[in-house]
N, C-alpha and C positions, 0 to 999 in steps of 0.2 A: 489586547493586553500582551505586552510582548515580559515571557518570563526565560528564566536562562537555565542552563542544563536541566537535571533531571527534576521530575515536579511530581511527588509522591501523593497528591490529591488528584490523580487520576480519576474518570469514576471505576467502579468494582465491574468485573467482568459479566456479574447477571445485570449490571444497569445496559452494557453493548447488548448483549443477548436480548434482553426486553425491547430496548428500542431499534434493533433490527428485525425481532419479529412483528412489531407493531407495526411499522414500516411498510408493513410485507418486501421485504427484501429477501426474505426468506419463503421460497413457493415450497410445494411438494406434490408432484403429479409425477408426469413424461415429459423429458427434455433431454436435447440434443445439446453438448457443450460445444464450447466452439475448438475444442481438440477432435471434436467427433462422436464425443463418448456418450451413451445414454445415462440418464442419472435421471431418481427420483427426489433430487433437490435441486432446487438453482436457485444462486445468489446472486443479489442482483444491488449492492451497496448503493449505488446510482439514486434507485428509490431513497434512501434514509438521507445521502448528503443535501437532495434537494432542496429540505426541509433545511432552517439555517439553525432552529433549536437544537435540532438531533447533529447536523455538522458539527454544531461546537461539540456537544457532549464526543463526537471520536476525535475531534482534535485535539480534545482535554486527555484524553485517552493516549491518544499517539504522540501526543508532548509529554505527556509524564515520563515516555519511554526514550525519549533525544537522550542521545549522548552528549561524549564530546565531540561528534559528527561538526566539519565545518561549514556544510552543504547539507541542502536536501534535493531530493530526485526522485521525480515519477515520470510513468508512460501515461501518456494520453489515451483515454479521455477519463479514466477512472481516478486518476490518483491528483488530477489538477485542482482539485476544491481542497481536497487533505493536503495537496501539499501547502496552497495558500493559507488553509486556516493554521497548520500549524507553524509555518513559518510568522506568521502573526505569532501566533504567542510565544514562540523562542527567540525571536531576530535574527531565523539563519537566514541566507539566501537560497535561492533553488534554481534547481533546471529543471524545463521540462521535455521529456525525451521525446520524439516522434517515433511513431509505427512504423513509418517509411520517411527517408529524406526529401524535404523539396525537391519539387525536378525544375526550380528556378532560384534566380536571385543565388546565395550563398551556400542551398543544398546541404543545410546546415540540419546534421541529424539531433540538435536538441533547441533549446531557444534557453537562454537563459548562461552563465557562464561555469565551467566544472578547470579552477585554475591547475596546472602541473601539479603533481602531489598533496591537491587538497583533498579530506577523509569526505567523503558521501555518505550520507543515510538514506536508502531507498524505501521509496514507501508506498506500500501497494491497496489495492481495494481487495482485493480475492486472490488469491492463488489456487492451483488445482496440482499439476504436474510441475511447477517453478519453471517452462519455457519461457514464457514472456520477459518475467523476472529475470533470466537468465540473459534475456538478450537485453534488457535495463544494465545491469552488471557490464555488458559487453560494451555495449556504448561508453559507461562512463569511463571507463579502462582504456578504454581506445582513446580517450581526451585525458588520458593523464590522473584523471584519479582514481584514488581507494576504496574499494567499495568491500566491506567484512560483514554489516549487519542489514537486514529488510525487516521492514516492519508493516506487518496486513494487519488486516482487518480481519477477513476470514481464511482461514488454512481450510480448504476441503480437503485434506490429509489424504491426498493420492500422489503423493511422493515429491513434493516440491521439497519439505525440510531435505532431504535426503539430495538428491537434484542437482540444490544449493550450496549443500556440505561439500561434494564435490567439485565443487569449484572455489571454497574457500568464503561460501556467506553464509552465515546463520539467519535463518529465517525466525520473527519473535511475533507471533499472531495475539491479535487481542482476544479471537475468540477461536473456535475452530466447528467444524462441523456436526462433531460428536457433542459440544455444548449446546448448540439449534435441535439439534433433535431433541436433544436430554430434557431441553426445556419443555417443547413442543408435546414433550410425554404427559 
């Protein structure tokens, strides 16, 4: 169902929080992040998109929040089902960025096309510190486009907003880490 700009029947931010802890996408023990760090949470969104009921519900989430973005953009492997499901329901086009470039054929660091001064909306599964995101940004900059806004899913609020600002993007989470806990209380 492809709907256009912004779509104010998103669902409400305890329906993401419920159905990513249901999920279990939301652990809490001992874990190593993949920056290195130890944390007694890890999210793991992966778990929830698999499911295609729960997909839609954060795509309905992450469409309500499209701009006028003329593009969408995620890194692989986290952000490729969100970016699909929401470009279904807005009719933007996307790219998808790689990790690393091919080392054949076109060595082409995204798949997908980001035309000269077209606006991008990036859209993530997790953030922690906004590096990744940051090299999302870089990418799409390097191809010519605008990148101002990112839109996760979960902010584990250990200084991506911040990170991000710094380089001129607003990071807009659906949920954030302090909301998993809060629930999980």
């Amino acid at each position: 169902m492809v709907t256009s700009g912004k779509n104010p029947s998103g669902p409400p931010r305890a329906d993401v929080v419920r159905l990513l802890l249901e999920a279990e996408a939301v652990r809490f023990g001992d874990f190593e992040l993949a920056s290195g760090r130890r944390s007694d949470v890890y999210v793991d969104v992966k778990r929830a998109w698999t499911d295609p009921g729960r997909l839609d519900v954060l795509a309905r989430a992450l469409a309500a929040r499209v701009g006028t973005e003329a593009r969408l953009a995620g890194m692989e492997l986290g952000a490729v089902p969100l970016l699909v499901a929401v470009a279904l329901r807005t009719g933007r086009p996307y790219a998808v960025l790689r990790k690393a470039a091919k080392d054949h054929g076109t060595r082409a660091p995204f798949e997908g096309t980001i035309p000269r001064g077209s606006t991008v909306l990036l859209i993530e599964d997790v953030t922690t510190t906004g590096g990744s995101t940051a090299r999302s940004v870089e990418i799409v900059r390097a191809a010519g486009g605008a990148v101002e806004r990112t839109l996760v899913v979960v902010d584990r609020e250990e200084g991506a907003v911040e990170h991000l600002a710094s380089i001129g993007v607003r990071l807009e989470p659906l949920v954030t880490l302090a909301d998993l806990r809060g629930a999980r209380a």
